[in-house]
C-alpha positions in Angstrom: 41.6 8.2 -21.9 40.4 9.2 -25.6 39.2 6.4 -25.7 36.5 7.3 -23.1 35.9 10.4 -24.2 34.9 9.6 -28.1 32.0 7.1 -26.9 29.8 9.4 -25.0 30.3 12.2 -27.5 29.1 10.3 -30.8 25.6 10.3 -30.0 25.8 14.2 -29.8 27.9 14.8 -33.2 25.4 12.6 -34.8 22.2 14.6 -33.2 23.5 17.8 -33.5 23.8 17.6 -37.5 20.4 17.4 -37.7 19.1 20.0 -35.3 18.3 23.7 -36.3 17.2 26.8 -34.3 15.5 29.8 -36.1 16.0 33.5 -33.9 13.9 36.4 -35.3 12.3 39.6 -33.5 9.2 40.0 -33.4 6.9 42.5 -32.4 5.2 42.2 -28.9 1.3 43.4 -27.9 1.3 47.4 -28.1 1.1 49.3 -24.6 -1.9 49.8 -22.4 -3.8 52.6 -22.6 -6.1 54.0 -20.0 -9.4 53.1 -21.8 -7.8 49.3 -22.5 -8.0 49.2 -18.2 -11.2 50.6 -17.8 -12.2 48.0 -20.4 -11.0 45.1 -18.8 -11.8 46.1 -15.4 -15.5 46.6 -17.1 -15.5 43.2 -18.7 -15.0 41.3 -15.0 -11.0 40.7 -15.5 -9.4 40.1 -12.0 -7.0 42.1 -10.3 -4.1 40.0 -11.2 -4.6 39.9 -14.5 -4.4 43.6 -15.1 -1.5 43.8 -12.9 0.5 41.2 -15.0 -0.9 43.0 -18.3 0.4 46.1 -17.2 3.5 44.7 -16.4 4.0 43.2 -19.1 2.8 45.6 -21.4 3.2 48.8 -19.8 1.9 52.1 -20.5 1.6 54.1 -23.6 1.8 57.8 -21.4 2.3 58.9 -17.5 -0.9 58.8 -16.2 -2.7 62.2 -15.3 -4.8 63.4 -12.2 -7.5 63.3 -14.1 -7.3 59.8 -15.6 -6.8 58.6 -11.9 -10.3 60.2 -11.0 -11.8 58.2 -14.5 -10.0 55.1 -13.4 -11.7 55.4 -9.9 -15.1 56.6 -11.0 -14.8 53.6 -13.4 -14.5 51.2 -10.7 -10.7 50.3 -11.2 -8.9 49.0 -8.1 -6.4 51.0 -6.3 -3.5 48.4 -6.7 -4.2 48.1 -10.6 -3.8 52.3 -10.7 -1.0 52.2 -8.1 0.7 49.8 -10.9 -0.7 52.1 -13.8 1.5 55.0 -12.4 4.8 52.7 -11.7 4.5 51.0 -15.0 7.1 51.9 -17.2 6.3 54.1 -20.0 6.7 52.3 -23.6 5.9 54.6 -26.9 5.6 51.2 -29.1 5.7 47.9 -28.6 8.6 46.1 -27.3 10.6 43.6 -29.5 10.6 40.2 -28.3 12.8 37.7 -29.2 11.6 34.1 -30.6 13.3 30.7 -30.7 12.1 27.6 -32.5 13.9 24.5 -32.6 13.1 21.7 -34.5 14.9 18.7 -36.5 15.1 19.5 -40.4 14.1 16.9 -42.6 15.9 16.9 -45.8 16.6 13.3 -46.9 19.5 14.1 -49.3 21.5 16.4 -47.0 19.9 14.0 -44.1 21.4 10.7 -45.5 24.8 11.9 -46.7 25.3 13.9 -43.2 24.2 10.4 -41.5 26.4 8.2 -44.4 29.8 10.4 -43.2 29.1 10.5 -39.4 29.1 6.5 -39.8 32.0 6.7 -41.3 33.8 8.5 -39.2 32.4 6.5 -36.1 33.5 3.4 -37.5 36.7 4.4 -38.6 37.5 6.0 -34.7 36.1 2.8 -33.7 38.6 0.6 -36.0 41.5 2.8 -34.7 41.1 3.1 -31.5 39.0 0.5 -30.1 40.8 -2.5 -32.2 
């Protein structure tokens, strides 16, 4: 039964020696402001595109009576202000969290990892397959 284990495993110990992940924070885009909407509802952006900015983004205050009446005078949709006001209300930008994987390439480090993983493969082989 080891036996069947070892084989499908060694492909992954030998891989995973060589694989590295970075994590970091990172800053995300700032919040929407008022004008930022009338802007892109000025420059021709659609509907759903506001609506997944704000979203995503959210608001940098709770929107006012009078902004609503700027909004609507400004030719902003209702469903882009009805977002607006539900939108949650963020004073900086929110931290987002990156990844990045990738395979290092160090041909020292690279060579010796690969010279001791054979070794170890063929010497489980030897035992336990002989």
């Amino acid at each position: 039964m080891r036996k069947l284990l070892l084989l499908p495993l060694l492909p992954f110990l030998l891989t995973g020696c060589l694989l590295v992940e970075e994590r970091h924070l990172e800053e995300g885009p700032p919040p929407l402001t008022t004008n930022g909407v009338i802007s892109m509802s000025a420059a021709g952006h659609s509907e759903s595109f506001m609506v997944g900015a704000i979203y995503r983004r959210g608001m940098d205050h709770p929107i006012s009576a009078t902004e609503l009446i700027e909004l609507k005078e400004a030719g902003v949709s209702d469903r882009v202000m009805r977002e607006m006001v539900d939108a949650p209300i963020r004073r900086s930008a929110p931290v987002v969290e990156k990844r990045r994987t990738y395979y290092r390439y160090d041909p020292v480090m690279d060579d010796a990892i690969l010279f001791g993983a054979g070794a170890v493969a063929g010497y489980l082989y030897k035992k336990h397959f002989r």
